[in-house]
C-alpha positions as CSV (number, residue, x, y, z in Angstrom):
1,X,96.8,11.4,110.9
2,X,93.1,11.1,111.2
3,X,91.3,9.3,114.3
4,X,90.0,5.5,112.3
5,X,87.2,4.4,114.4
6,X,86.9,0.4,114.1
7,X,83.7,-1.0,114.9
8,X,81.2,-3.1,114.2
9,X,78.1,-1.1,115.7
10,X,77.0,1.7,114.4
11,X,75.0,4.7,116.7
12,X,71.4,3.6,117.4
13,X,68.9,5.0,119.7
14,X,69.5,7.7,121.1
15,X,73.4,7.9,120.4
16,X,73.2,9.6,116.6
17,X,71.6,12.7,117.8
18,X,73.9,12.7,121.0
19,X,76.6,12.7,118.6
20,X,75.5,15.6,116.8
21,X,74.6,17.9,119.4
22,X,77.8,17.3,121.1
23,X,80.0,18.0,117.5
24,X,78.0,21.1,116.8
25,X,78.8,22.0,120.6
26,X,82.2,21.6,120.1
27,X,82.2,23.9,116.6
28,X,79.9,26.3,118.1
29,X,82.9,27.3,120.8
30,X,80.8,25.7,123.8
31,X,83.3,25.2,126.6
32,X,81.0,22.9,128.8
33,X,78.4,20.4,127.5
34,X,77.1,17.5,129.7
35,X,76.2,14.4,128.1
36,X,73.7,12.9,130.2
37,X,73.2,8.9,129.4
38,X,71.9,6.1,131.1
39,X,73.3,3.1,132.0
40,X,74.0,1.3,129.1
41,X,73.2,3.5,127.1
42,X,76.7,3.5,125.5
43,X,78.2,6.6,126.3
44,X,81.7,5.4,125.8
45,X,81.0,4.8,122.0
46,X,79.3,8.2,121.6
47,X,82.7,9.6,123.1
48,X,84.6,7.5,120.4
49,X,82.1,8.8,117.9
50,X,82.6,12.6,118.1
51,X,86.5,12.2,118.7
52,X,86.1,10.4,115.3
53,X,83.9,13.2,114.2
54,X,85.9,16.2,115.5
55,X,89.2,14.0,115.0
56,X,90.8,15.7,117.8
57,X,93.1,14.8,120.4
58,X,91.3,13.4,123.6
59,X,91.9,13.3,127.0
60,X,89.5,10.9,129.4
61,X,89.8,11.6,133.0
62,X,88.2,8.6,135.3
63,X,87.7,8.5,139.1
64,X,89.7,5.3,139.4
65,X,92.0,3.3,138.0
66,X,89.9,0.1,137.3
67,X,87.1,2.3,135.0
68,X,90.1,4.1,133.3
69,X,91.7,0.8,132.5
70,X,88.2,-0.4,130.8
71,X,88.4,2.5,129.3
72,X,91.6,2.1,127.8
73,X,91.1,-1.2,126.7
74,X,87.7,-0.1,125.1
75,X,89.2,2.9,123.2
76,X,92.3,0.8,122.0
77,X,89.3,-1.8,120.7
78,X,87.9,1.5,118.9
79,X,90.9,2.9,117.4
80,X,93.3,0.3,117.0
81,X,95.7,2.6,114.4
82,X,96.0,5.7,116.5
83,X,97.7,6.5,119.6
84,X,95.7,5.6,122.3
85,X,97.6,5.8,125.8
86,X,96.7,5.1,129.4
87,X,98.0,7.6,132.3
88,X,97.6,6.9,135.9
89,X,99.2,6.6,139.2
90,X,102.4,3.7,138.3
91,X,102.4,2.5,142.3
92,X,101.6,-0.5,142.9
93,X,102.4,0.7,147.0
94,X,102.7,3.8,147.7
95,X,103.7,5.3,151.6
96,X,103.7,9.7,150.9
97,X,106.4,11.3,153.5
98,X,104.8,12.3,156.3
99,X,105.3,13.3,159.5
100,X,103.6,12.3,163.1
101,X,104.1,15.1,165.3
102,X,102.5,13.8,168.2
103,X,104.5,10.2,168.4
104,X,107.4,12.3,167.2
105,X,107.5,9.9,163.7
106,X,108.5,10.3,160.4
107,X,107.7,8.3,157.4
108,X,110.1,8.3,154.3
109,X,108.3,8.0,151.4
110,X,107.8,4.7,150.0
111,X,106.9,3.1,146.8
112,X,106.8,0.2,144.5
113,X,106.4,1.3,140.9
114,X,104.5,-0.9,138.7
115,X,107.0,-1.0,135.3
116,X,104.3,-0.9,132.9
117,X,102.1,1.4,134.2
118,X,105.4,3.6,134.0
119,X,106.1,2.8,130.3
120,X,102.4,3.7,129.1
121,X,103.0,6.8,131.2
122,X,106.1,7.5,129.8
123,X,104.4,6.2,126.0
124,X,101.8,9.1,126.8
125,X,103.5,12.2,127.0
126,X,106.0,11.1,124.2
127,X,102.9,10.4,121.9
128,X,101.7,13.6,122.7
129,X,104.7,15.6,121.9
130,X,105.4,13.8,118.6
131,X,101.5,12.8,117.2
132,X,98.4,14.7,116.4
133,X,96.2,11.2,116.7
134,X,96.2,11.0,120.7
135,X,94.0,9.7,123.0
136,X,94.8,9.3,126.7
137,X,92.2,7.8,129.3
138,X,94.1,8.7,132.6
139,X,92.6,8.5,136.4
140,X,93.0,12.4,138.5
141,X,96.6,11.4,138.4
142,X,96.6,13.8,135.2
143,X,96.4,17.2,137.6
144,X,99.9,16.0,139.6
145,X,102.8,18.1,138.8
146,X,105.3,16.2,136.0
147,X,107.3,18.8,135.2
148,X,107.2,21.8,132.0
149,X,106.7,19.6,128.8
150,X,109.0,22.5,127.0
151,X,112.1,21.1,129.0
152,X,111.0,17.8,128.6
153,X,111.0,18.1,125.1
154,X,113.9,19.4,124.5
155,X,115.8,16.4,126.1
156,X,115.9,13.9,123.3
157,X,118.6,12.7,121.7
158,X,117.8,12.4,117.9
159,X,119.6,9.6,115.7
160,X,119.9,9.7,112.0
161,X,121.0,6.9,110.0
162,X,124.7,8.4,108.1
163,X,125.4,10.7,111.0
164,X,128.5,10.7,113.1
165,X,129.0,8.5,116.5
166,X,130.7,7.7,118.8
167,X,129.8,5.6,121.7
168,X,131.3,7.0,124.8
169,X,129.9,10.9,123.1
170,X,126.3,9.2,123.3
171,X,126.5,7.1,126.3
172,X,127.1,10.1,128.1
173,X,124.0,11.7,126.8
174,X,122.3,8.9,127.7
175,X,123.4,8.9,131.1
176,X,121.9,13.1,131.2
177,X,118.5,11.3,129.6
178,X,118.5,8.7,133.0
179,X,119.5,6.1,131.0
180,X,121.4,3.5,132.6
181,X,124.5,1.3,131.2
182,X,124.5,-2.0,132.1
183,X,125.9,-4.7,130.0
184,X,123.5,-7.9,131.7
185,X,120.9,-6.8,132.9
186,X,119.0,-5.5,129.9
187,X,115.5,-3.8,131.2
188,X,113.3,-0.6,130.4
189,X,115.2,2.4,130.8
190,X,119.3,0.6,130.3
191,X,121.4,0.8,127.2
192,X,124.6,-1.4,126.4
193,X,127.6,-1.7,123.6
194,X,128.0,-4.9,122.3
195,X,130.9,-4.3,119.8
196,X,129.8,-2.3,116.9
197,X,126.5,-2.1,117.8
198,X,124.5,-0.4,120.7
199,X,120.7,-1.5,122.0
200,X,119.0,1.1,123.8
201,X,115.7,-0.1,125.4
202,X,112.9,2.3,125.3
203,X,111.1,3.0,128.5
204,X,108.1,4.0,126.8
205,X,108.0,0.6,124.2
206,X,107.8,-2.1,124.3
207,X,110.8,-3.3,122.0
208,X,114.5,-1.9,121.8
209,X,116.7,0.2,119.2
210,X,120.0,-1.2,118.4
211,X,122.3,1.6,116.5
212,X,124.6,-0.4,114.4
213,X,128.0,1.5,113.2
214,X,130.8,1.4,110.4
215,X,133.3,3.7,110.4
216,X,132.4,5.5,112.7
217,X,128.7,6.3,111.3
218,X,125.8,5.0,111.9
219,X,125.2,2.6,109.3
220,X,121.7,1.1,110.0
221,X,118.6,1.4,113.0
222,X,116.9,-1.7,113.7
223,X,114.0,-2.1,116.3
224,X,114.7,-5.6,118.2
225,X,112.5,-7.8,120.7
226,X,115.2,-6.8,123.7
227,X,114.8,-10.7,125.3
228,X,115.7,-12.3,121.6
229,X,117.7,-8.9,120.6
230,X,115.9,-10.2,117.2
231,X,115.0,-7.9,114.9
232,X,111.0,-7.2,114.8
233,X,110.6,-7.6,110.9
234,X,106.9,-5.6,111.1
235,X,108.4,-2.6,112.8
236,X,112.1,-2.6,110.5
237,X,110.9,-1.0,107.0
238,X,113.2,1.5,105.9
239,X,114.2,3.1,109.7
240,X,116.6,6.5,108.4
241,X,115.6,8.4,112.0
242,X,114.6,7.3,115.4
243,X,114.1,10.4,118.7
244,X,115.0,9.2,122.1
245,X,113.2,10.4,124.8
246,X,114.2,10.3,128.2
247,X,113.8,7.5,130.9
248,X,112.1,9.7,133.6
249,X,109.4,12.1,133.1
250,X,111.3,14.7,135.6
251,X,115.0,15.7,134.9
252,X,117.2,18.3,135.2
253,X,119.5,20.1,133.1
254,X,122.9,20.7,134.5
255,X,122.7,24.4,133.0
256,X,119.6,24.8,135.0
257,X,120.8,23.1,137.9
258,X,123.4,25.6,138.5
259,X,120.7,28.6,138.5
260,X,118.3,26.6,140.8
261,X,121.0,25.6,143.1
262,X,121.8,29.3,144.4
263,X,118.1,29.8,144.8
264,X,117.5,26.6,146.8
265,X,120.9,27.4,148.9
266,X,119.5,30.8,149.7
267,X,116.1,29.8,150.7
268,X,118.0,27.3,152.8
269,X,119.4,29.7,154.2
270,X,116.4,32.1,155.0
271,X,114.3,28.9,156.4
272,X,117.2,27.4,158.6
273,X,117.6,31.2,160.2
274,X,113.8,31.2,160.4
275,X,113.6,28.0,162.6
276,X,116.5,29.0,164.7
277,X,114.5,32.0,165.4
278,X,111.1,30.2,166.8
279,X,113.6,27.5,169.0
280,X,113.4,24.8,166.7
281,X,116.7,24.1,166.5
282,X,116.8,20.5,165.8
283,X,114.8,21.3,163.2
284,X,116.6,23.8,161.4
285,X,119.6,21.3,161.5
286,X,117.7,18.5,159.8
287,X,116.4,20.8,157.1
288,X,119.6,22.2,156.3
289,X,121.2,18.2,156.6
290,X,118.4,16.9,154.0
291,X,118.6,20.0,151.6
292,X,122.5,19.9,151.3
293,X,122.2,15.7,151.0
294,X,119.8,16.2,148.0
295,X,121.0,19.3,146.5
296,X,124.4,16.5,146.1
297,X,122.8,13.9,144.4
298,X,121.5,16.3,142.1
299,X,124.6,17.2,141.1
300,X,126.2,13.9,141.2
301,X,123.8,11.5,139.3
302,X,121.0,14.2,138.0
303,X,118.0,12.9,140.4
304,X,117.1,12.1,144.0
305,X,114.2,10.6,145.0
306,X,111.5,13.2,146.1
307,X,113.3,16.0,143.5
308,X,109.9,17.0,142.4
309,X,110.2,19.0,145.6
310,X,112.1,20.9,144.0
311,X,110.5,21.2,141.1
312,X,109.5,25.2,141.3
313,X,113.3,25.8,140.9
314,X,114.0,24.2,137.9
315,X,110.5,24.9,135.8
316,X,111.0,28.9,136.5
317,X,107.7,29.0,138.8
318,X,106.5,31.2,141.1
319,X,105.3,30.6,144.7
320,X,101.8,29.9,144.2
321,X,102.1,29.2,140.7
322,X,100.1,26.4,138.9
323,X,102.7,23.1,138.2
324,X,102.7,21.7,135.0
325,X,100.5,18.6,134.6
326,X,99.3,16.7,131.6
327,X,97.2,19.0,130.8
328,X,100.0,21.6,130.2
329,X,101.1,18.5,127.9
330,X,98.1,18.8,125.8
331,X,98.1,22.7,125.6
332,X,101.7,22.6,124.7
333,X,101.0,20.0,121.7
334,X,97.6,21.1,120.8
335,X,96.8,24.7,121.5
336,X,92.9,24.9,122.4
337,X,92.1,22.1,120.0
338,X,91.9,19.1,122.3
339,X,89.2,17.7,124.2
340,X,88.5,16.8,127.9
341,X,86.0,13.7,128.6
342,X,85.1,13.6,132.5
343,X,83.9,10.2,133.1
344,X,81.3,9.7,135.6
345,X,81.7,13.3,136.2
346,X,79.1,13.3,139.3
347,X,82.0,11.2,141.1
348,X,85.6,12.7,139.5
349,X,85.0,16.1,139.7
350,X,84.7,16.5,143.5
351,X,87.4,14.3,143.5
352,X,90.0,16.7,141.5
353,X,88.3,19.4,143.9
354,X,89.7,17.4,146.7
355,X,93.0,16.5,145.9
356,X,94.6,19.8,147.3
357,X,94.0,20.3,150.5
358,X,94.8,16.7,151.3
359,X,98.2,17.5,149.3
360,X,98.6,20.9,151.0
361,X,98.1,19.4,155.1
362,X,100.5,16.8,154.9
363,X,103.4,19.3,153.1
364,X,102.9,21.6,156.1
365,X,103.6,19.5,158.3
366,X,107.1,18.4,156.9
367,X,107.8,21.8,156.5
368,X,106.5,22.6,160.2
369,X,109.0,19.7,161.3
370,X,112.1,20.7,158.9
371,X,111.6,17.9,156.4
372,X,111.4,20.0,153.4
373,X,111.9,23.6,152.1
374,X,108.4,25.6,151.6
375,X,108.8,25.0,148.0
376,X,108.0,21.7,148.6
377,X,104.1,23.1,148.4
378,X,104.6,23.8,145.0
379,X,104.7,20.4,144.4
380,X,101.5,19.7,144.3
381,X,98.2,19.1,142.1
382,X,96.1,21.7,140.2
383,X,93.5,23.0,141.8
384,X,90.2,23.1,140.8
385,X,89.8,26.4,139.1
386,X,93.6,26.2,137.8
387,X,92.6,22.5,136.3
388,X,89.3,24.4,134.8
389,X,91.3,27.5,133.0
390,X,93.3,24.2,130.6
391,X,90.8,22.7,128.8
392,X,88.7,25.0,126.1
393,X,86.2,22.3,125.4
394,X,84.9,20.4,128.5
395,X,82.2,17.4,128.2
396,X,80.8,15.9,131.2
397,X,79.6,12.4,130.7
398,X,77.0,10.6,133.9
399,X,73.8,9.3,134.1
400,X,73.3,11.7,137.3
401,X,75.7,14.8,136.9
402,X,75.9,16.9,139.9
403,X,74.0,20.5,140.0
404,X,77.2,22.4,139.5
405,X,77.9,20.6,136.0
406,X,74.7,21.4,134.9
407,X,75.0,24.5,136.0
408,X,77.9,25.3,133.8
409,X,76.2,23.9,130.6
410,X,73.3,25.9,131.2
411,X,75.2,29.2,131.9
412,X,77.6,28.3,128.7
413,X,74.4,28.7,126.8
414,X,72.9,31.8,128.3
415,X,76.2,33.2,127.7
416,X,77.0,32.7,123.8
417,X,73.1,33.4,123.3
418,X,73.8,36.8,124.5
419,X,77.4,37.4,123.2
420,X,75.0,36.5,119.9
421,X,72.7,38.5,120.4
422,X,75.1,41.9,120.6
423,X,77.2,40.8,117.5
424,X,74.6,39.9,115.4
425,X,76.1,37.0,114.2
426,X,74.1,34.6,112.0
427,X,73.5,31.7,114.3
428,X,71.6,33.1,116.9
429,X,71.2,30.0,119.0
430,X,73.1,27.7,120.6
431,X,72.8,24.3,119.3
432,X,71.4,22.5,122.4
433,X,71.1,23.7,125.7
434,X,73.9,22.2,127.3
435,X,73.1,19.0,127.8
436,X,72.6,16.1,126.3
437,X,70.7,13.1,126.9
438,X,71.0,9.8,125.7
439,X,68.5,7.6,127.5
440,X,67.4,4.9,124.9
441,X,69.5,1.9,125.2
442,X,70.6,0.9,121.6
443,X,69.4,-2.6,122.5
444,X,66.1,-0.6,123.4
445,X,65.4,-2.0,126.9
């Protein structure tokens, strides 16, 4: 499906030739531009214009939540057909684990998760498995470890319309998807059985699925309002196949599970020793009390709350290798052909710079203290020059970009001029030289 761009403006001032330099940037193979606009100047349409243009998938990365929600609002105003999605931190609180050596406290983590925010999230990474028309505006949230999209696709549960069931078979694959059963209290995430029929609400929608059956078939697939349990007449035409995704964005496979746990037991093993050795016994008990605690839960109900500390295990990773982000999402959908909007680049980029080390101190500590394993550090967010490897096509969008953007969209030019100039080719030029300037407002004040 193609990217339909709804507005009532069209590009004035300076935004038409914006437009253009940035598409034939894009074409050319030009892996940093920087469009360079003024206040006002209406950079976000000019974004909406060459994602029209290009009709590619688009990922916006803001500094903050409040400019990526105005963001979101302002794209879903531009393309109210496709799939536009909003991707940020879902925590209303939030309290990290940490540990205060020096008053000898320790903070569990802590957290109030904000339900919608966790169903556009969800809505996200579902869109961009299963559509080519994608947009998400997401804060640096986006570089945080979510786990391998590969697994995460696989862990759907697909229901066609004439097809066998029965409803303890699929409650129990509901259950592996972190679905819960619960018969009253019907919210995002819960499924129940109501005689012949079954509603399952979606985490990542905002309406429910109820699977209706006759002898032992499914017989019809309605989408219902899940407070009325009405059927939603605009979304009910002709429904022969519906995917369910899963609840949680991390989850674990029991198959997997059983591989990871004799890693995770071993390293146990190797770190408890480890602490004995340097005196801390204490320690070295609690680690081997918290591992064994969550290494249970696992195994009982499929999660535990901080199991993306564990996450190396069950992705396959390395020590020191990159975790999978949305990013990985995108590349895993999309190949090479998706772009990557930084917003107010001049402020977000040092920001993903940062978000490492702060990540990387306070896991060291828990580890120092026996709180968590050392694969705990793999947990983590990209770094800069592992978040800078994803993305093919890069466009940085300020009215004052920092040196190093620049920088890169000068050198991007230099470079294909020469690689030009050795092949041969045809086009001998790059079509700007790297950035882009927009500086006419199209009210022109």
């Amino acid at each position: 499906m193609s990217f339909d761009l709804q507005s009532k403006y069209v590009p004035t001032g300076d935004q038409p030739s914006a437009i253009e330099q940035l598409h034939r940037g894009v074409l050319y193979g030009m892996k940093n531009q920087v469009l360079l606009g003024v206040t006002g100047s209406g950079k976000t349409f000019t974004m909406a214009n060459v994602i029209h243009d290009l009709n590619m998938p688009a990922l916006i990365i803001s500094h903050n939540k409040t400019l990526a929600g105005q963001l979101y609002q302002e794209f879903r105003d531009f393309f109210p057909n496709n799939a536009v999605s909003y991707f940020v931190s879902y925590y209303d609180y939030y309290q990290p684990e940490a540990y205060i050596p020096s008053t000898d406290t320790y903070i569990e983590k802590e957290a109030e998760i904000n339900e919608l925010i966790d169903k556009l999230r969800l809505q996200s990474s579902t869109n961009i498995l299963t559509r080519k028309d994608v947009i998400v505006v997401a804060s640096v949230s986006c570089i945080y470890n979510i786990g391998s999209p590969a697994e995460y696709g696989k862990y759907m549960v697909k229901l066609h319309v004439g097809d066998f069931v029965d409803w303890k078979t699929l409650s129990v694959r509901l259950t592996e998807l972190l679905y819960e059963r619960s018969e009253f209290d019907f919210s995002r995430g819960t499924f129940r059985v109501r005689g012949s029929h079954m509603d399952i609400y979606l985490p990542y929608e905002d309406c429910a699925l109820r699977i209706l059956e006759e002898n032992g078939r499914i017989q019809k697939i309605e989408r219902i309002d899940p407070l009325t349990g009405q059927q939603i007449k605009s979304q009910n035409k002709n429904i022969d196949f519906e995917t369910v995704y899963p609840a949680k964005l991390y989850l674990t496979d029991p198959v997997i599970f059983n591989k990871a746990e004799a890693q995770i037991r071993s390293d146990l093993k190797k770190e408890y020793s480890a602490l004995k050795k340097m005196g801390k016994k204490l320690e070295a008990q609690r680690l081997l009390r918290k591992v064994n605690y969550d290494l249970e839960m696992i195994k009982e109900v499929g999660y535990v709350n901080g199991i993306e500390n564990y996450s190396r295990y069950f992705d396959g990773r390395k020590h020191g290798d990159p975790p999978y982000s949305l990013l990985d999402y995108f590349k895993h959908a999309y190949g090479k052909d998706f772009l990557v909007f930084i917003d107010e680049s001049h402020m977000t980029v040092p920001q993903i710079r940062g978000m490492y080390n702060g990540d990387h101190s306070r896991k060291q500590t828990l580890i120092d203290f026996g709180f968590r394993l050392n694969a705990s550090l793999d947990n983590r967010p990209l770094k800069f020059d592992e978040f800078y490897k994803i993305p093919s096509k890069i466009i940085y969008v300020s009215a004052t970009p920092n040196e190093w953007e620049k920088e890169q969209a000068k050198e991007e030019v230099t470079q294909h001029t020469h690689a030009d100039t050795v092949t041969q080719t045809k086009n001998k030029s790059a079509p700007h030289n790297g950035i882009v300037e927009q500086l006419i407002r199209p009210t022109g004040i």
